[in-house]
N, C-alpha and C positions, 0 to 999 in steps of 0.2 A: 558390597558384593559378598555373598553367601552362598559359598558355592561346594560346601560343608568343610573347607579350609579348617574355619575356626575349630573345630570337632575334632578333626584329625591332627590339627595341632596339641592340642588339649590331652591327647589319647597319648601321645608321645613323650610330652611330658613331662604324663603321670608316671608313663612306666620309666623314663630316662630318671627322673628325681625320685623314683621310688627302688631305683640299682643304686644310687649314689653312695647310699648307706651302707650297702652290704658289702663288708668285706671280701668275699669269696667271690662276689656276683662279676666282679671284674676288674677286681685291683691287683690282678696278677702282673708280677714285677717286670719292666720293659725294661733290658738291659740298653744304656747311653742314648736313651729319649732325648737328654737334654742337649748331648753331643749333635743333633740332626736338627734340620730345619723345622718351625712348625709344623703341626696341622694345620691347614688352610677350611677354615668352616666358611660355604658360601652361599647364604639362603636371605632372603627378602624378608620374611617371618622372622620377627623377632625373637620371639618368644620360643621358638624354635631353635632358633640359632644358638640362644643363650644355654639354652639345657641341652643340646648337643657340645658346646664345646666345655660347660662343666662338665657332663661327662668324661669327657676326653680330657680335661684338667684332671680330675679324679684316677685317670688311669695312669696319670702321670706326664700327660702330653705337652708341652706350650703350646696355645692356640692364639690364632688368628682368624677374626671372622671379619667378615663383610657382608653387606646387602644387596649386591648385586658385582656381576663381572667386571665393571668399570675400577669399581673401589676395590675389586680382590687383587687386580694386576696394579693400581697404584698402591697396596701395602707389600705387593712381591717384591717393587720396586725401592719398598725402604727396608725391608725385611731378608731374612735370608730365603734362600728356595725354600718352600717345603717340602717336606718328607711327603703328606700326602694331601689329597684335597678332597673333601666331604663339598658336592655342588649338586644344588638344586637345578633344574633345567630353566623352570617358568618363573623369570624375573623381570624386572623392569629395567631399564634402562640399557643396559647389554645382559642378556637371556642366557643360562649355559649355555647354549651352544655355539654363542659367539666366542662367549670368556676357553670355551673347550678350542674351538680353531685358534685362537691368539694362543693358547699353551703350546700346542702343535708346529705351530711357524716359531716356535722361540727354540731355540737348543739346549738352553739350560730347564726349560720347561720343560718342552716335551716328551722327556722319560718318567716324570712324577706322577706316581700310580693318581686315579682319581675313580671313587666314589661317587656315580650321581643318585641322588632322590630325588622318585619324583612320582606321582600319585597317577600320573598321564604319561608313561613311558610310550612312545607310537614310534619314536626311530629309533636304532639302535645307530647309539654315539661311538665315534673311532676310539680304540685303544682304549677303552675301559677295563683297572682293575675288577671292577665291579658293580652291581647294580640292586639297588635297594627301592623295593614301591615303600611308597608311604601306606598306610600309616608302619612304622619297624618299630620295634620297640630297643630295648637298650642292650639284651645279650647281643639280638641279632647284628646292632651296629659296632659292638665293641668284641666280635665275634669276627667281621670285616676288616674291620680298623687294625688288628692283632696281625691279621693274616697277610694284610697287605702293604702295612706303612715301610718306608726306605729305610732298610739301617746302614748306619754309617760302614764303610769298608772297615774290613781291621787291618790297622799298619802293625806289622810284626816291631816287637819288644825287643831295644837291642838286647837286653841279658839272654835273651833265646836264639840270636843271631849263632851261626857257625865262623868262626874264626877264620879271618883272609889267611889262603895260602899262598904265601911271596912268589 
């Protein structure tokens, strides 16, 4: 099937592995990335998938992908929550918008910002941080990614704490 997929994958890429390199382009410093749950990368495209979540390794992310809905909620399930979720809509097996309703009915899920791509956006999805057509290239997702991923609460520092008065 040729449905200019391959092309638009190819396009993204070029530009996602053509930021990889560049210092300034997006390797501004995410303060306790590693403190927070993954990124959840969730796209059928391989080749896709792979140069979306080195990007987001590059910017300092832990990722986790999958190939479709099925496989994203059985790595949530061995994994910790994540921080956010990058989801393609047109997948096989469970489609975003099944794997988007299973987030929703869960409680631990369904506050986790989520990013969908998708080349044929025709519904608008519930509760979306945001929304990306394909083809994007690499500012524009780690421009998203920046703006929207979960940071961890801050627990105050006992040496900053004010002293019990009896």
């Amino acid at each position: 099937m040729n449905d200019g997929r391959d092309h638009t994958s190819r396009d993204m890429m070029t530009s996602i592995a053509g930021n990889r390199s560049s210092p300034d382009s997006l390797r501004a410093p995410i303060a306790n990335v590693v403190a927070v749950g993954p990124v959840l990368v969730v796209d059928d495209d391989r080749d896709l998938r792979e140069a979306v979540s080195a990007l987001l390794e590059t910017m300092g992310f832990r990722v986790v992908a999958a190939a479709n809905g099925r496989e994203a909620l059985a790595r949530i399930a061995r994994e910790r929550v994540p921080c956010l979720v990058v989801l393609d809509l047109e997948m096989p097996i469970m489609d975003g918008w099944q794997f988007r309703e299973a987030m929703l009915a869960n409680r631990r899920l369904a506050r986790v910002p989520v990013v969908v791509t998708s080349a044929h956006l025709t519904q608008q999805p519930r509760d979306l941080a945001a929304r990306l057509h394909k083809p994007f290239d690499a500012d524009e997702l780690g421009a998203v990614i920046e703006r929207h991923y979960r940071r961890p609460r801050r627990r105050p520092d006992a040496s900053h704490r004010r002293p019990q008065v009896p």
